[in-house]
C-alpha positions in Angstrom: 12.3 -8.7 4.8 10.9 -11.7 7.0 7.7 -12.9 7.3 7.0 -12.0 11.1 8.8 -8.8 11.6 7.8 -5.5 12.2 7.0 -3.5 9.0 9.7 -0.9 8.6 7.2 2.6 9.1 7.1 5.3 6.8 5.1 8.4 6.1 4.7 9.6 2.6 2.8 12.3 0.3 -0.6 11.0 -1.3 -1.7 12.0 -4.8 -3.5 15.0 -2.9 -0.1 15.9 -1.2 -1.6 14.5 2.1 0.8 12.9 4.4 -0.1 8.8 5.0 2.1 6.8 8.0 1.7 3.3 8.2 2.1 3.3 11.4 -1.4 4.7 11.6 -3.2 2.1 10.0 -1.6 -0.3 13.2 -4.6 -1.8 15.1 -7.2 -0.7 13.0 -6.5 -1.9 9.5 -4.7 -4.4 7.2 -2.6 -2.6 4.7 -1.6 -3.8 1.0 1.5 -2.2 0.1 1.6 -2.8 -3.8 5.2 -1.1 -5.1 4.9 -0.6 -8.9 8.0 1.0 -11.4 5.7 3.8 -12.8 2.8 5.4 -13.6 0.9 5.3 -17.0 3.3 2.7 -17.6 1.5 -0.4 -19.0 1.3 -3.2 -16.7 1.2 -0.7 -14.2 -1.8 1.0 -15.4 -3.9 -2.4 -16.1 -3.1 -3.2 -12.7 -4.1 -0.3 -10.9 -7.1 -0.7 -13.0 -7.4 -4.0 -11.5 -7.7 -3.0 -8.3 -9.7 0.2 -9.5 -12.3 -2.5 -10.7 -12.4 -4.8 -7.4 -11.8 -2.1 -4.4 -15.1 -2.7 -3.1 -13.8 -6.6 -2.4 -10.6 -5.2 -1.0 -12.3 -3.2 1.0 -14.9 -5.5 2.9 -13.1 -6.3 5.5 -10.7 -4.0 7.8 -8.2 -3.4 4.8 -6.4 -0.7 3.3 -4.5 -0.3 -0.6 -1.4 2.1 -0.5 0.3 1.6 -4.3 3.8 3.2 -4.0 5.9 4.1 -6.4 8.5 6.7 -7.0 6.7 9.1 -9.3 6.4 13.0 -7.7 2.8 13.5 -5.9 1.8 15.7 -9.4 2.3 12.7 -11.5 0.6 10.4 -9.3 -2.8 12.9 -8.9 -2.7 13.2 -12.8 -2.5 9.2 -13.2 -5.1 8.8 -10.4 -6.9 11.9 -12.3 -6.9 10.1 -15.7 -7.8 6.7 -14.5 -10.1 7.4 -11.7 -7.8 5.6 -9.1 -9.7 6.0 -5.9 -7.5 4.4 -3.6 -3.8 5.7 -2.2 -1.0 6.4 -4.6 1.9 7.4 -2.6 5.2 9.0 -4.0 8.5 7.6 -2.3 10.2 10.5 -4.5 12.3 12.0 -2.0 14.3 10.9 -0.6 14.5 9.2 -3.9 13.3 5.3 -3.0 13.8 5.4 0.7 10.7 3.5 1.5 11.5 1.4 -1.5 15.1 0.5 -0.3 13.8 -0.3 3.7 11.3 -2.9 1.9 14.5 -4.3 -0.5 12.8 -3.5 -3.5 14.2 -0.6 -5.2 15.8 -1.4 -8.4 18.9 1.0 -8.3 20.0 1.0 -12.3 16.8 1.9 -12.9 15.5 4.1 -10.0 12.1 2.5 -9.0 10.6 -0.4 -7.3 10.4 -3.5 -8.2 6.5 -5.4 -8.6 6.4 -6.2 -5.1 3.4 -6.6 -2.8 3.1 -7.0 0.9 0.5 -7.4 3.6 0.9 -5.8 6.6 -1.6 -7.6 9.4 -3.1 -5.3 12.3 -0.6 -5.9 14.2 2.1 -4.2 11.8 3.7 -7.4 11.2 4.6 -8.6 7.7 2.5 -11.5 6.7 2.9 -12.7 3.0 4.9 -11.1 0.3 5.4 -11.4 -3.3 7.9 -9.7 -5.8 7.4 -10.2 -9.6 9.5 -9.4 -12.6 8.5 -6.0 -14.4 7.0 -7.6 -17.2 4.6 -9.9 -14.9 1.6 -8.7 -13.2 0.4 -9.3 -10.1 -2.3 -11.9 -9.0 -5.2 -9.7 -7.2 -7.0 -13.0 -6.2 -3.7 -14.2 -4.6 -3.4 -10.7 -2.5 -7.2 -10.7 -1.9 -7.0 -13.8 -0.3 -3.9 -12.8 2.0 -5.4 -9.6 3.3 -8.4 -11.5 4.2 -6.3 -13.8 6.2 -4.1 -10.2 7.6 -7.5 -8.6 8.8 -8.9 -12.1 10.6 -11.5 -12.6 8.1 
């Protein structure tokens, strides 16, 4: 994906089972898309955590945090459920990755996405982007600091 271009668009299923487009967000917000392998995972629960704990600095600014991965909507609205994750957990379940594969992050041997993040400005252009090994977790004041910059704060 370059830095630049358009964000491929998508519409996917919340944790409630409400449908969420990017392309709606275009003009009004800055959008965080934070792909993660699973829920209840490990890393992947202490970073959703993370972002659990500091939303109220994500969200100061014209911003938005959808965390995609490809778990079904039920598992996502039990993780959100158990760990009080107030913010957009979206399933890219079926078709199995698609959303994953347009961003070049879908690990195919083991069928979810890679730890990738990236900022979508209001403009629906891709600004900054980071991919991480699964074991690594992401830096929140890195991605704080470049969806400022997305929203012209």
């Amino acid at each position: 994906m370059a830095l630049g271009g358009l964000a491929p668009d998508f519409t996917l299923r919340d944790q409630f089972g409400q449908d969420i487009s990017l392309a709606s967000y275009r003009g009004k917000k800055a959008v965080a898309l934070v792909f993660y392998p699973y829920a209840f995972s490990g890393v992947c629960t202490g970073e959703m955590g993370g972002i659990r704990a500091r939303l109220d600095e994500f969200l100061t600014f014209d911003t938005e945090i959808l965390a995609i991965s490809c778990d079904p909507v039920y598992a996502l609205r039990a993780f959100s459920d158990a760990d009080g994750l107030n913010f957009g957990l979206l399933s890219d379940f079926w078709p199995h990755g698609e959303v994953a594969r347009a961003y070049n992050v879908l690990d195919e041997a083991s069928g979810c996405p890679q730890r990738s993040t990236y900022v979508v400005d209001l403009d629906g252009r891709l600004t900054w982007a980071v991919h991480h090994r699964k074991p690594d977790a992401r830096n929140l004041d890195e991605l704080l600091v470049a969806l400022r910059s997305a929203a012209g704060e």
